[in-house]
C-alpha positions as YAML, in Angstrom:
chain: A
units: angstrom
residues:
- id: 1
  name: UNK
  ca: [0.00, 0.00, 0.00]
- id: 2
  name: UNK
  ca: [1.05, 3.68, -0.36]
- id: 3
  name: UNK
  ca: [1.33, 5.73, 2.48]
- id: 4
  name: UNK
  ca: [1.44, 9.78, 2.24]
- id: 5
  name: UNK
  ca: [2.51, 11.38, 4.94]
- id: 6
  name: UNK
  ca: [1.92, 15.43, 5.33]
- id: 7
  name: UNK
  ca: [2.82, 18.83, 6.91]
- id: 8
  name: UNK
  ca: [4.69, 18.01, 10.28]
- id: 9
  name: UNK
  ca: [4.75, 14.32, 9.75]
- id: 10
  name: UNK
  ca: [6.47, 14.30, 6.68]
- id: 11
  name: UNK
  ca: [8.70, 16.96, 7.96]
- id: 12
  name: UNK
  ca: [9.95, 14.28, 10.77]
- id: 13
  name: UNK
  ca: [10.19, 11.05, 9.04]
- id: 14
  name: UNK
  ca: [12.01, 12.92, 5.74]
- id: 15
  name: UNK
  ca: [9.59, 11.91, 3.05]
- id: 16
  name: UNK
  ca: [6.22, 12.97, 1.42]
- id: 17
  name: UNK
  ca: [5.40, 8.76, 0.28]
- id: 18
  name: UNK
  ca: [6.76, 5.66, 0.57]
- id: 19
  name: UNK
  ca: [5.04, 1.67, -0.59]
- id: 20
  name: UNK
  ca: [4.78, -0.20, 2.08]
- id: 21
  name: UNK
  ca: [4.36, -4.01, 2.71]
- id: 22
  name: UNK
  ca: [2.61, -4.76, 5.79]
- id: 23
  name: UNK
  ca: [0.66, -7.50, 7.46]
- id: 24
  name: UNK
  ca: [-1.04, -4.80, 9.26]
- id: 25
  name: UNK
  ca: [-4.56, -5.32, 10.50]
- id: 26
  name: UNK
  ca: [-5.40, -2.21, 11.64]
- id: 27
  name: UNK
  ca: [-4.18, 1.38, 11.07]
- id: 28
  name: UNK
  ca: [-3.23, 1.34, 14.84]
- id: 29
  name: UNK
  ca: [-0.64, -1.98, 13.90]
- id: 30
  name: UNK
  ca: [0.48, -0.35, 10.89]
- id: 31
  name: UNK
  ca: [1.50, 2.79, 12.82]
- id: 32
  name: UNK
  ca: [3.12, 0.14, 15.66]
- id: 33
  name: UNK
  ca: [4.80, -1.53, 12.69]
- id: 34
  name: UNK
  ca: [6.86, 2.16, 11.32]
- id: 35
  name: UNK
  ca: [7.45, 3.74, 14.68]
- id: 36
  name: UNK
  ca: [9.54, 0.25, 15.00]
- id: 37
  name: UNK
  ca: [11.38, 1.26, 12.00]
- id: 38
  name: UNK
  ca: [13.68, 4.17, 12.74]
- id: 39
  name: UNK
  ca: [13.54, 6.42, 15.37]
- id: 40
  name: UNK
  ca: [12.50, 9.20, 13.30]
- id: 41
  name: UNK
  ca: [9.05, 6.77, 12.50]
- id: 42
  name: UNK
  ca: [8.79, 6.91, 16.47]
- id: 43
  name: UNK
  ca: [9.08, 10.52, 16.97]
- id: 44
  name: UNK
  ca: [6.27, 11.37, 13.97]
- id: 45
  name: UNK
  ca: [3.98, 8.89, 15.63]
- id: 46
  name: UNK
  ca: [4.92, 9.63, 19.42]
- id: 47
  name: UNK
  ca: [1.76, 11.38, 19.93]
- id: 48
  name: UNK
  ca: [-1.16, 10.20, 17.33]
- id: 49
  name: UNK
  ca: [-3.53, 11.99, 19.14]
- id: 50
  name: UNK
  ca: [-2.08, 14.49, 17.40]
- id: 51
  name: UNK
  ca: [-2.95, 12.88, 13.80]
- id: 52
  name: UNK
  ca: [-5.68, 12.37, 11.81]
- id: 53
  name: UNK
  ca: [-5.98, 9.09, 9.23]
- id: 54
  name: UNK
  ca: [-7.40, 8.80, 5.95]
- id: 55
  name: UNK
  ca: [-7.80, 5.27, 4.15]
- id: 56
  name: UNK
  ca: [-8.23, 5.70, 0.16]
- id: 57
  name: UNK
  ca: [-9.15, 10.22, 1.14]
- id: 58
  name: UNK
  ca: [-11.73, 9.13, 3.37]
- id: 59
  name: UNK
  ca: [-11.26, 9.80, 6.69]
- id: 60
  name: UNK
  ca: [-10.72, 7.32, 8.85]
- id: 61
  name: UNK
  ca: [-10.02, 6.00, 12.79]
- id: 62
  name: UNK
  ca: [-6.66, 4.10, 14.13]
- id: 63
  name: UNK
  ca: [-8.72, 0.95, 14.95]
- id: 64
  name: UNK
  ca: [-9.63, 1.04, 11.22]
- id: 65
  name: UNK
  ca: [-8.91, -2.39, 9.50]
- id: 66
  name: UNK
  ca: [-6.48, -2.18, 6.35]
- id: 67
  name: UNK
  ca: [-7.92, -5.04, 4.52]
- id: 68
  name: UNK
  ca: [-8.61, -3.91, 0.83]
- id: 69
  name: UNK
  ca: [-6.57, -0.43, 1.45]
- id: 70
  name: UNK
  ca: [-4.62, 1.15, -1.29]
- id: 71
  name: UNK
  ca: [-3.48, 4.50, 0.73]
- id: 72
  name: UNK
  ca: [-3.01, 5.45, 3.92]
- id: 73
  name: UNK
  ca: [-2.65, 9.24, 4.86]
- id: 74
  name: UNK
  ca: [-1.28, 10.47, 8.05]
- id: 75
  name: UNK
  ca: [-1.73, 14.42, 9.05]
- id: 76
  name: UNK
  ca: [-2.29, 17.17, 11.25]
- id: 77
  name: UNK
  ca: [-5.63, 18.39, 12.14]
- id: 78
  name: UNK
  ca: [-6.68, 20.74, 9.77]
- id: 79
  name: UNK
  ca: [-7.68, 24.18, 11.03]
- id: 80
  name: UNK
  ca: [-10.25, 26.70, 9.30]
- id: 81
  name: UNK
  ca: [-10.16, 30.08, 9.00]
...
């Protein structure tokens, strides 16, 4: 699957995409699985309180399962104005 990553958390990790192979059931295992990567996975997802999902641009939960997903996108809360 792809996974996007935007604003802050792209800033930490060091890249806007990346394909991923994962055995992932959940977006919650998926984000276990890449803060076990490299520490700079870790620090992005230290806090994912602080994130918001979206599975194929819908938006989506962390218990979310991953079967059938093509795209995963992790980012900020978006703010209006």
């Amino acid at each position: 699957m792809d996974v996007l990553y935007f604003a802050w958390v792209r800033e930490r990790i060091g890249i806007p995409r990346e394909s991923v192979d994962s055995q992932a059931a959940t977006v919650a295992d998926l984000v276990a699985e890449l803060s076990a990567r490299e520490e700079r996975y870790a620090l992005a997802f230290s806090d994912i309180s602080a994130l918001r999902v979206a599975l194929d641009q819908e938006l989506s939960d962390f218990d979310a399962p991953l079967a059938g997903v093509r795209e995963v996108a992790f980012f900020p809360p978006m703010t209006g104005g």
